[in-house]
N, C-alpha and C positions, 0 to 999 in steps of 0.2 A: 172627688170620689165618684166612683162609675154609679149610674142609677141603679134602681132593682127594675125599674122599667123601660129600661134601656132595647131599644130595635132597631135594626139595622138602618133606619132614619129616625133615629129617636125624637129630632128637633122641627120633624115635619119641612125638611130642604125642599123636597119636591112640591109642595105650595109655593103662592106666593108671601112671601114675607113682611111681615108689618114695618113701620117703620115710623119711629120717632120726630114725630114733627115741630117744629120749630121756627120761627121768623127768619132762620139762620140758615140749616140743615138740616138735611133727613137723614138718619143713617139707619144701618140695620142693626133690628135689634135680635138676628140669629147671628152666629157667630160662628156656621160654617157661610151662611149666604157673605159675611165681610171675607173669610179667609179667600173665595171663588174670585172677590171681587180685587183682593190685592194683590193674586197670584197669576191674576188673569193674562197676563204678558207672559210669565215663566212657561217656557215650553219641558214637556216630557220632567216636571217636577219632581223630589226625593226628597219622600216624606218618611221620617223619625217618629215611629208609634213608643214614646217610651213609660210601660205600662197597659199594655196592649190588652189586657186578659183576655177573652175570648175570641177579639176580633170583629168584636160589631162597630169599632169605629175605623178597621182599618177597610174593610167593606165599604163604609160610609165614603171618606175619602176617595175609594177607587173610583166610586161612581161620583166624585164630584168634581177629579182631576182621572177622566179616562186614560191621558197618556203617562202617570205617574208609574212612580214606583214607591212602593211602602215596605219601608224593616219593621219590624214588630218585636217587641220586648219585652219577654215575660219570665221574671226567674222561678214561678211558682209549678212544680213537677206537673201537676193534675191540672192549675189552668192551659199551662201549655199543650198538652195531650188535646185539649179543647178546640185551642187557638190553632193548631195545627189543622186536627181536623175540620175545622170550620174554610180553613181559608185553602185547603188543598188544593179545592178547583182553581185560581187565580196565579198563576205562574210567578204575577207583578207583587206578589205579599210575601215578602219571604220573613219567615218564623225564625227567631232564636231562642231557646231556652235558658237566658240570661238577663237581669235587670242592668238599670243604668245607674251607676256613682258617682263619687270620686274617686276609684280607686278599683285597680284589676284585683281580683280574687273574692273567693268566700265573703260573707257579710249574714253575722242573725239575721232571719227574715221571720217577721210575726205573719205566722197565717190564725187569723182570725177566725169569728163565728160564720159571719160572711164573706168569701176569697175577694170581695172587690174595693173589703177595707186593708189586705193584706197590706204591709208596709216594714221600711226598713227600722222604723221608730216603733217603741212599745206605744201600747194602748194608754191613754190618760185617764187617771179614776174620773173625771168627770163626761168622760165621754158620752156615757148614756146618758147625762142631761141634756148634749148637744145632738142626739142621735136616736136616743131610745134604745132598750134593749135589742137582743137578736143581732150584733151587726159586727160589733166590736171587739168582742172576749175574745181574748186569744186563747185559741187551742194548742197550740204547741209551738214552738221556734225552730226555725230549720236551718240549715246551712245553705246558703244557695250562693249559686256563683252573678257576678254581677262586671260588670266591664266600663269604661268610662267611652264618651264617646269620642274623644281624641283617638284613643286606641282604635276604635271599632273603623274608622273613617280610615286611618294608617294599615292595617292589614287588609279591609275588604279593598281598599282604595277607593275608595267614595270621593268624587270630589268636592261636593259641597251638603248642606245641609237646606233645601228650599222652605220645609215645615217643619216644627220640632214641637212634638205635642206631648205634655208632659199631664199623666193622669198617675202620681207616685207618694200619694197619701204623705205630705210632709216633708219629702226628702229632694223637694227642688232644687236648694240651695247645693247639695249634695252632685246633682247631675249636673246642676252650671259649673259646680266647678271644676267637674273632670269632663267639660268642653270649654274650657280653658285657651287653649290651643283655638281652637277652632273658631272661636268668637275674636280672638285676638286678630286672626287672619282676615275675618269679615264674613266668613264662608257659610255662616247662618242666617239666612232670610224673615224668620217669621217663628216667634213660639207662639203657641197656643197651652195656656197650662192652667188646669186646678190649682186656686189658692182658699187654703182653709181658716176660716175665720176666727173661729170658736174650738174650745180646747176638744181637742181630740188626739191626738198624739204627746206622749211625752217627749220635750226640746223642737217642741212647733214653734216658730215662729209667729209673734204677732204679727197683723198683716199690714203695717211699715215697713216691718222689717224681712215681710216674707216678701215684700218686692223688690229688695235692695240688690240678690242676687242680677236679678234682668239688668238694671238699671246698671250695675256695676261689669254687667258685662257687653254693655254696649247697646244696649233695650232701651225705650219707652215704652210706657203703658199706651194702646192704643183704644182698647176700650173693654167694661166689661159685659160680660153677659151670664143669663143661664143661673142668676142666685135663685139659693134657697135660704129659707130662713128657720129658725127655734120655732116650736109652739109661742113664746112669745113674742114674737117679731125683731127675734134679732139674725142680722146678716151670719150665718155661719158656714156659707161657702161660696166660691163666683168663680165661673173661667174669664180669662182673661187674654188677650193679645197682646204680646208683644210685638212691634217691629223696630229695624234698626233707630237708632237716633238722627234723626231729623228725616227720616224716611229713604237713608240710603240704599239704595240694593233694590230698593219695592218699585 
């Protein structure tokens, strides 16, 4: 789920980064400072914003892979208006005003109280125990168009997929599997995706089972970062890295 506090470096990249010590390993505990550091071979990278809303993370990336290119994906009418205008100046972001699925066409879209819980899933009655008021309520459902990424890779002719950042409130499962095709071929390097712990969507995934998608499309978990927790101290979100199984491709 996007923060409310969210800046164009929200995780502080440009510091140096702490890092988890151990008899063993140090790794990083930012989770753009690992993406930098496993992409760092990849020349002129193409990176997949899926769930883009306004663009402060596809900014982020531009400045942390200069010679990329970033698609940004937003099916929501008024954030895209945003994400467009935000990203106007950068030639290398190019905006579409569609989300990512399984499937080419229309799909209800909840736009909520807050645009950054928007989502393909309705809202879960318990959500405001996991979130709090203000965030969740949906105000209306809309029709919005959405596209899978097999398709989008087939018409624009994209040849591969280097980063696949997935910020889609629930509906991960959903976009793995309309990159079906594409995961099959090998031609994804690296997701980066929000998984939600704690109920907030209705037909969320428990988070076993919200990992199963990666894993069954040729993923391992590489590590998490970035949780947030309940007023009680329970885990109710984290991103996560994927890379390929047994670290092909990386």
């Amino acid at each position: 789920m996007a923060r409310r506090d969210i800046l164009l470096d929200p995780y502080n990249v440009g510091a140096e980064c702490g890092a988890t010590r151990s008899s063993v390993v140090s790794l990083p505990t930012n989770a753009f400072t690992a993406m930098r550091s496993l992409l760092a071979r990849v020349e002129n990278p193409i990176i997949f914003d899926g769930g883009a809303f306004i663009g402060a993370i596809a900014k982020l990336f531009r400045g942390l892979f200069p010679t990329s290119t970033v698609y940004s994906f937003e099916p929501c009418r008024e954030t895209f208006a945003s994400l467009e205008a935000n990203v106007a100046d950068d030639p290398k972001i190019r905006a579409f005003n569609f989300g990512l699925s399984d499937r080419d066409g229309t799909q209800p879209f909840y736009l909520n109280e807050s645009p950054m819980t928007n989502s393909l899933l309705a809202s879960d009655d318990l959500a405001i125990l996991t979130w709090g008021p203000g965030l969740l309520e949906t105000q209306t459902i809309d029709e919005a168009q959405f596209r899978t990424i097999d398709s989008v890779l087939l018409e624009m002719n994209i040849p591969r997929i280097d980063l696949l950042k997935l910020d889609v409130q629930g509906a991960e499962g959903r976009v793995m599997s309309g990159a079906s095709g594409a995961c099959g071929r090998g031609i994804i390097g690296l997701v980066y995706s929000e998984i939600i712990t704690q109920p907030t969507y209705r037909g969320q995934k428990r988070f076993d089972k919200a990992l199963a998608p990666f894993y069954d499309s040729g993923f391992d978990l590489y590590n998490c970062y970035h949780g947030t927790c309940t007023s009680d101290g329970r885990l109710r979100a984290v991103d996560a890295i994927f890379t390929k199984t047994n670290g092909e491709g990386m």
